[in-house]
C-alpha positions in Angstrom: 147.4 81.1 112.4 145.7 77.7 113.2 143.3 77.3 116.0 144.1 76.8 119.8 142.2 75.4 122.7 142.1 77.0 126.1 145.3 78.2 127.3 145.2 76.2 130.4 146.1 73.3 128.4 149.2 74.8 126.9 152.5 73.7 127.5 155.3 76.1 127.4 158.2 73.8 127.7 161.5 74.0 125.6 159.8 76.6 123.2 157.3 73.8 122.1 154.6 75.0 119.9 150.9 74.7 121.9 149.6 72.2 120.6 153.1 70.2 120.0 151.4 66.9 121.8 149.1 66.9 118.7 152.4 66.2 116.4 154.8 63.1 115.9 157.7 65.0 114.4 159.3 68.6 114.9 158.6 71.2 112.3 161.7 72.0 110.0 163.0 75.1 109.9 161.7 76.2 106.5 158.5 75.7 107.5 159.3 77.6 110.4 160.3 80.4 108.5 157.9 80.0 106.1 154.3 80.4 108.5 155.6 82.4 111.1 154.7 86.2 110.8 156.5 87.3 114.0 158.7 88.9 112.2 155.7 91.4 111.0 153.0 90.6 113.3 154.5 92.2 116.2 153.9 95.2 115.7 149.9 94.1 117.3 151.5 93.7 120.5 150.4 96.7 121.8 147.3 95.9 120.7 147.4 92.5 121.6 148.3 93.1 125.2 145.4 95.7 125.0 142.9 93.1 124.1 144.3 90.6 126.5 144.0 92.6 129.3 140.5 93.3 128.3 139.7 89.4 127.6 141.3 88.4 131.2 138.7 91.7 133.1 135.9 90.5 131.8 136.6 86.4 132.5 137.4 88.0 136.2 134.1 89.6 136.3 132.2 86.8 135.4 133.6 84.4 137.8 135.1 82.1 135.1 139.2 83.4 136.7 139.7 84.5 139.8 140.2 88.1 140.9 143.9 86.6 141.6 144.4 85.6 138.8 143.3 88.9 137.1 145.9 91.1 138.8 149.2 88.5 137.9 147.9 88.8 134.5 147.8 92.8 135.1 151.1 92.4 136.5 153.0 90.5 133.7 151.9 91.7 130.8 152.8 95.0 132.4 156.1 93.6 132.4 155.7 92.9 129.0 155.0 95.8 127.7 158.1 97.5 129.3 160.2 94.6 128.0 158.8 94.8 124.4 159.0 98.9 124.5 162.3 98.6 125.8 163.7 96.7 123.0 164.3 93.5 125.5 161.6 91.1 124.6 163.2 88.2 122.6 161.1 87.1 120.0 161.2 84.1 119.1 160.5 82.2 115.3 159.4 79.3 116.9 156.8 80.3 118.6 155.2 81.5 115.1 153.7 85.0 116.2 153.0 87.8 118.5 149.9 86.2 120.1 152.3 83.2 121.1 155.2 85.1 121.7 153.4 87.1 124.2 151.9 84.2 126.2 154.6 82.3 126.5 156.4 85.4 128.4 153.4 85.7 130.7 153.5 82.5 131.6 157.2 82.7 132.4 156.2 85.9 134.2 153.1 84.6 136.2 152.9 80.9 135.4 149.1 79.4 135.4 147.2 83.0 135.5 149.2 83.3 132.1 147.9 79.8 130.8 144.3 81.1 131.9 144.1 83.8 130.3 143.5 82.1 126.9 140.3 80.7 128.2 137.0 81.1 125.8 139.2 82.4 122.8 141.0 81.4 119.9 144.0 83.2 118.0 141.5 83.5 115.5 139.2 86.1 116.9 142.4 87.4 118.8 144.4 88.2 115.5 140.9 90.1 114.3 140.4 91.8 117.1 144.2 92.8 116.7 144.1 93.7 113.6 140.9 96.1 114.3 142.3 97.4 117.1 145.3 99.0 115.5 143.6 99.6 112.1 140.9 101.9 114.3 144.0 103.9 115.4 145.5 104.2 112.0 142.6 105.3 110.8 142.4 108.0 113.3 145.7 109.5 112.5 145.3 109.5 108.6 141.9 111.3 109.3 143.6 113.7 111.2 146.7 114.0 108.1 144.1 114.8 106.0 142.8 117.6 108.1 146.0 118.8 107.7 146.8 118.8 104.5 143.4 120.2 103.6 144.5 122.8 105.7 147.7 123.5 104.1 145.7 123.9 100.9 143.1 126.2 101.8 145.5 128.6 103.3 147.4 128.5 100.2 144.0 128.8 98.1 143.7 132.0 100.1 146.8 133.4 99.8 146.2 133.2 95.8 142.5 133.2 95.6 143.4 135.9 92.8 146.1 134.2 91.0 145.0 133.5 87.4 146.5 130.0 85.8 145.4 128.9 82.6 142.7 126.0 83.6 143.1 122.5 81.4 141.0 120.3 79.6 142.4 117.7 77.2 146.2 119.3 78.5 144.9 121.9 76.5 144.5 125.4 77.6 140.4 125.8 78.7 139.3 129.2 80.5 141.0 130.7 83.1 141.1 130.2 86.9 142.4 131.3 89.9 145.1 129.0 91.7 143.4 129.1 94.6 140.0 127.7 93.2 142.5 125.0 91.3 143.8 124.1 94.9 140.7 123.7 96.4 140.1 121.2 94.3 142.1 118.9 95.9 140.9 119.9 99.3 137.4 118.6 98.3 139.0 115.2 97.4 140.8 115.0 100.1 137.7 115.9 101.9 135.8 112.6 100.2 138.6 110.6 101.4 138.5 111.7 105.1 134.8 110.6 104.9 135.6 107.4 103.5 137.8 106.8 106.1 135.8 107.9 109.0 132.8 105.7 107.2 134.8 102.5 107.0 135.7 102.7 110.7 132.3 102.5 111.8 132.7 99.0 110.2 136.4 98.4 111.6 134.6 99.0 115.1 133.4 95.7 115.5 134.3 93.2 118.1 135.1 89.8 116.7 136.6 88.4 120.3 134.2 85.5 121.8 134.0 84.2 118.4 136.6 81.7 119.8 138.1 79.5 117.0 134.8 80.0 114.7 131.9 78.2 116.9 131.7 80.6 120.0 132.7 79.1 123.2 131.0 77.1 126.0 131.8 79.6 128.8 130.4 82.2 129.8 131.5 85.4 128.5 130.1 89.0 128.4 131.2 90.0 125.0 129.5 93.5 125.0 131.5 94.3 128.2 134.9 93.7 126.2 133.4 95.5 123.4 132.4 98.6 126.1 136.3 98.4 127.4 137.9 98.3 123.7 135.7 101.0 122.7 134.1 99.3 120.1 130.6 100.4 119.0 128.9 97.1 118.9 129.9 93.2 118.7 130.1 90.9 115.3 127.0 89.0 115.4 127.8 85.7 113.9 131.3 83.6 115.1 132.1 82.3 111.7 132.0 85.7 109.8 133.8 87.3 112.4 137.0 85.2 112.5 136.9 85.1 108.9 135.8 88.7 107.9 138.2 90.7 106.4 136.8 93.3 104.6 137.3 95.6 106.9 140.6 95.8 105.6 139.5 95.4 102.0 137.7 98.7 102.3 140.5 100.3 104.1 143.2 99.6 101.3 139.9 100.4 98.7 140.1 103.9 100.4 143.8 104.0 100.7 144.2 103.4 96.8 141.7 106.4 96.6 143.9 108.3 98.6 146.8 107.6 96.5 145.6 108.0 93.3 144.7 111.8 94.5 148.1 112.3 95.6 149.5 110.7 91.7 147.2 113.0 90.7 148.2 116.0 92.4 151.9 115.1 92.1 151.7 114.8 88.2 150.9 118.6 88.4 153.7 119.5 90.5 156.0 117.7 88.5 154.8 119.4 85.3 154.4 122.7 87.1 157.6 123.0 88.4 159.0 121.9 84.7 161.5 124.9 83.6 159.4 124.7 80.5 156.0 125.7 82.8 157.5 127.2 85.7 154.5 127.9 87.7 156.0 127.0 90.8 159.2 126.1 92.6 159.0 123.4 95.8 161.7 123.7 98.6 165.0 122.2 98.7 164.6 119.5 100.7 161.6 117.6 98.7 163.7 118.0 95.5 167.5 115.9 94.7 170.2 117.0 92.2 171.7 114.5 89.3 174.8 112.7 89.6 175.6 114.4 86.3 173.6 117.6 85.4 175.0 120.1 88.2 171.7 122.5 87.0 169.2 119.4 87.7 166.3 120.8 90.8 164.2 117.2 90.4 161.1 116.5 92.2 161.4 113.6 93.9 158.7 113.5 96.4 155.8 114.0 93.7 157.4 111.4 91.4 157.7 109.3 94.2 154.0 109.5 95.3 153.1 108.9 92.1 154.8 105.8 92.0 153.6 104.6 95.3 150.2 104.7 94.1 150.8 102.2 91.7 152.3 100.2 95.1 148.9 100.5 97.1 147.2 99.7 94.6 149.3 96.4 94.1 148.0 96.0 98.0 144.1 96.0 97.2 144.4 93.6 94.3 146.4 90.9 96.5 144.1 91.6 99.5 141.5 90.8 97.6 142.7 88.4 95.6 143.7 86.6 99.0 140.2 86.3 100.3 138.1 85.5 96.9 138.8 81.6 97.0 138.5 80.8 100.8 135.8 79.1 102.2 134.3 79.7 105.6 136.0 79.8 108.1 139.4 80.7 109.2 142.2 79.5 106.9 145.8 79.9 107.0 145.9 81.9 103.8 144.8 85.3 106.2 147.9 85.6 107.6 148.9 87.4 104.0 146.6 89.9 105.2 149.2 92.2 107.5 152.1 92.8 105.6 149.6 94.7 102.7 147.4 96.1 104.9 150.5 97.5 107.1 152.6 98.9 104.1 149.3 100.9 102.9 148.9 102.3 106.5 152.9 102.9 106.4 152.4 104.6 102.7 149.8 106.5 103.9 150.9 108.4 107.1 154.2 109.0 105.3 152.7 110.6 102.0 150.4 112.7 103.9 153.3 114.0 106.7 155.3 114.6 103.9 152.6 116.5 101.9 151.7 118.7 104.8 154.8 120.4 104.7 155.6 120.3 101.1 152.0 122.1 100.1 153.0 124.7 102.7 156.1 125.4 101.3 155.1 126.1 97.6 156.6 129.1 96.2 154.1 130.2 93.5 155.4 132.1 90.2 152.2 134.3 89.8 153.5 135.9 86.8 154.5 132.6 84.7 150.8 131.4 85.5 148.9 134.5 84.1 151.1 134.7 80.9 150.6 131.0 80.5 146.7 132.4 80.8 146.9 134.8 78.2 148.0 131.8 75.4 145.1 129.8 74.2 142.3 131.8 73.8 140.8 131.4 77.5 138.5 133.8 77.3 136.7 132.5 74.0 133.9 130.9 76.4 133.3 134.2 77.8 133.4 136.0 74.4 130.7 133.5 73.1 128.4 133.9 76.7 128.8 137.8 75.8 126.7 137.3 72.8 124.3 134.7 74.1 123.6 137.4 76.9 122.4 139.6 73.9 120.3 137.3 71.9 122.4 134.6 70.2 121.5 131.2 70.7 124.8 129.7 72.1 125.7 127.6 69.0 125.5 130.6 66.9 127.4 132.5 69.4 130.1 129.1 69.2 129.9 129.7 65.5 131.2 133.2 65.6 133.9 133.1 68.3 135.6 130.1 66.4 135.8 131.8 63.5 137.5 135.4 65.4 139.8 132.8 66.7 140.8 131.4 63.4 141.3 134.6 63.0 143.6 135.6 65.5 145.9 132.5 65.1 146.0 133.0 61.5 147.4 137.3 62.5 149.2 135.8 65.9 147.6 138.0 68.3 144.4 137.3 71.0 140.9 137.6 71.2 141.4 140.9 73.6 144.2 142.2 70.9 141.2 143.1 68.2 139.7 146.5 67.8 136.3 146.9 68.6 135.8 147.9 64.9 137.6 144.4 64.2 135.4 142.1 66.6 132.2 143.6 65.2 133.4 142.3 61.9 132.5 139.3 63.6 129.0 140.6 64.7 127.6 143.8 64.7 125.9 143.1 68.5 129.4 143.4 70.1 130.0 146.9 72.2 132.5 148.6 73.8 132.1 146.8 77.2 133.4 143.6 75.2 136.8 144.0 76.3 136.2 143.6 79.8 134.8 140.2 79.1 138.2 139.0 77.2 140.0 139.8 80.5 141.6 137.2 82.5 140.1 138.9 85.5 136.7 139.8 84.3 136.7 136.3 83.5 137.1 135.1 86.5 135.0 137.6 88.3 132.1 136.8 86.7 132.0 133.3 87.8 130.7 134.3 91.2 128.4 131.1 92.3 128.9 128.5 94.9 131.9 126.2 92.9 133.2 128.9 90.6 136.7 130.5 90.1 135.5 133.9 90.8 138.3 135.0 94.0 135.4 136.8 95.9 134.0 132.6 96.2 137.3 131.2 96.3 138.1 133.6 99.5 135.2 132.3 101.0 135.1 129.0 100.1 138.9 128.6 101.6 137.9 130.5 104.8 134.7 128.0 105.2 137.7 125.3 105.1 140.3 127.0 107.4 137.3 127.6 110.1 135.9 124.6 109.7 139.2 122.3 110.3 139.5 124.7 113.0 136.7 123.4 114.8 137.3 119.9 114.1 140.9 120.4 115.7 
């Protein structure tokens, strides 16, 4: 969007552009088509007629309109709003964007209050105020998603905080865990990301209006009383980096990627869970399609979908920042690229987490299917080789030894917990009867008791800490 002067200059006549006494020769339509962005920008005009009305209180109160002209500008873009909520406001390609699109329909509306009201700004600290405006909002429901979904998986950590699964490293089967503790896992990521969120909004809540076009304007404005209105924490403090910044949405789509690659990574294991071949879980119906041609086919779409979609948000951060790494100070024409990115991670976003919110909760777990899974790979190794440690082996000799009794054991096809006593002190003499509690799945588990282990005693509490805690932030 290029820069305007003060809208009491304008000319809306015959859907001329505002500063169409500037030009010799019409625009053509492809260029029309090709710098407009009403066609995606007007979704700020909500926003926009927020900050307007904002913009017009605050050049009433310092005596730069009149008190008049204040309450037609109240009126119309009250009028406005219905219109455009209505599905009645025309929009119109040549008049570029929502910021024009708007004024022009004032000034129909109210006539020269509506070509005062552009006084002592520019669209280029309008559109960033815009764009903050609504971002701030986004980032208010995906906080609360999270909440959500963090929710949904700490009740369902609860509900199986004694579920054993085998736990992976490598793909390969580790030591065993409880579901629950594996679920939680994901909680505290999602957790990270809520706090990115809520930190890069502090940084969103900056006013950029009364930058003007880059300069700052000549009249005289009380910026921190807009700011107080919008409910922004404080004002930008220099005109040229606040028409130009936009990293403020850098950092959003930087979070948002984050986000996203959680959810890939989250939605690789329910694919591979819900594999026939694993069978840990099952997800409901409606998150899952059938094939055209295998009438047995139960496929996960949602997860594989997410996953993709990562790979799409992504794509968003790269071109966002590719967009600003060339431009010079100040405002350039190249930052109207900025929405349709920045909008489709936002859209992403609220529509993987909804969706999420009520898959997690409808997971049917396969209990069973996980603890056999358990029971193949030797899980409890690490706990056989800690048994002897605990009796005076230094740990690499006590590595030494368990390796070998599980040579053993794949070489007879049987487990650690399948040997005689008489048979594991072949192994070393040290080992006593209590040893087969340790090559239990659930003494396993039990014994790792501390704050972060897999012990269901700490994943019980751990999940309830969650549950009361989104409680209280509700």
């Amino acid at each position: 969007m290029s820069d305007t002067t003060s809208s009491h200059h304008n000319q809306f006549a015959n859907k001329a552009k505002a500063w169409s006494a500037r030009f010799s020769e019409p625009v053509s339509d492809l260029v029309k088509r090709y710098t407009a962005s009403v066609d995606f920008d007007k979704r700020l005009a909500h926003v926009d007629i927020q900050g307007s009305l904002a913009h017009a209180e605050m050049l009433s109160a310092v005596g730069v309109i009149s008190a008049q002209d204040y309450a037609d500008i109240q009126r119309g873009m009250a009028q406005v709003l219905t219109e455009i909520e209505a599905g009645k406001f025309e929009w119109s390609l040549d008049l570029e964007d929502v910021h024009l699109n708007i004024e022009k329909r004032l000034v129909e509306l109210v006539g020269d209050a509506g070509k005062r009201l552009h006084t002592g700004r520019s669209r280029n600290d309008q559109v960033a105020t815009d764009i903050r405006l609504w971002l701030r909002g986004e980032i208010d429901i995906l906080v609360d998603l999270l909440g959500q979904l963090r929710l949904a998986l700490a009740q369902l950590a609860l509900e199986h905080a004694g579920t054993i699964m085998p736990g992976f490293t490598h793909l390969q089967v580790a030591q065993p865990v409880t579901f629950g503790h594996h679920l939680l896992a994901y909680a505290e990521m999602f957790g990270r990301d809520a706090e990115r969120l809520v930190d890069t909004r502090r940084r969103v809540n900056r006013l950029p209006l009364g930058a003007a076009a880059l300069a700052g304007t000549s009249y005289p404005i009380d910026r921190e009383r807009v700011a107080s209105t919008l409910g922004f924490d404080e004002v930008a403090r220099n005109s040229l980096d606040a028409v130009s910044d936009r990293d403020f949405a850098i950092e959003f789509c930087a979070a948002g990627s984050l986000i996203m690659t959680h959810f890939s990574r989250l939605s690789e294991e329910l694919v591979l869970w819900m594999s026939p071949r694993v069978g840990f879980i099952d997800l409901a119906d409606r998150f899952c399609t059938g094939s055209s041609i295998m009438p047995q086919k139960k496929n996960p779409d949602v997860p594989e979908l997410a996953r993709g979609k990562a790979g799409r948000v992504n794509g968003n951060l790269i071109a966002l920042l590719t967009l600003m790494k060339g431009q010079p100070l100040t405002y350039n024409k190249d930052n109207q690229e900025d929405k349709e990115g920045l909008f489709d991670t936002a859209d992403t976003l609220r529509d993987t987490l909804t969706i999420f919110v009520d898959m997690v909760g409808g997971i049917r777990v396969k209990a069973d299917a996980m603890r056999a899974a358990a029971l193949q790979g030797y899980a409890t190794a690490t706990d056989l080789a800690d048994y002897l440690v605990k009796r005076g082996l230094p740990f690499r000799d006590a590595h030494e030894t368990v390796a070998l009794a599980v040579r053993a054991c794949e070489e007879r096809g049987c487990d650690l917990s399948d040997l005689t006593l008489e048979e594991l002190r072949a192994f070393h003499p040290d080992i006593q009867e209590d040893v087969h509690h340790v090559l239990t799945l659930e003494g396993s588990v039990a014994s790792r008791s501390h704050i972060g282990g897999t012990a269901p005693e700490r994943v019980r509490i751990e999940a309830q800490r969650l549950i009361d805690q989104l409680g209280r932030a509700a």
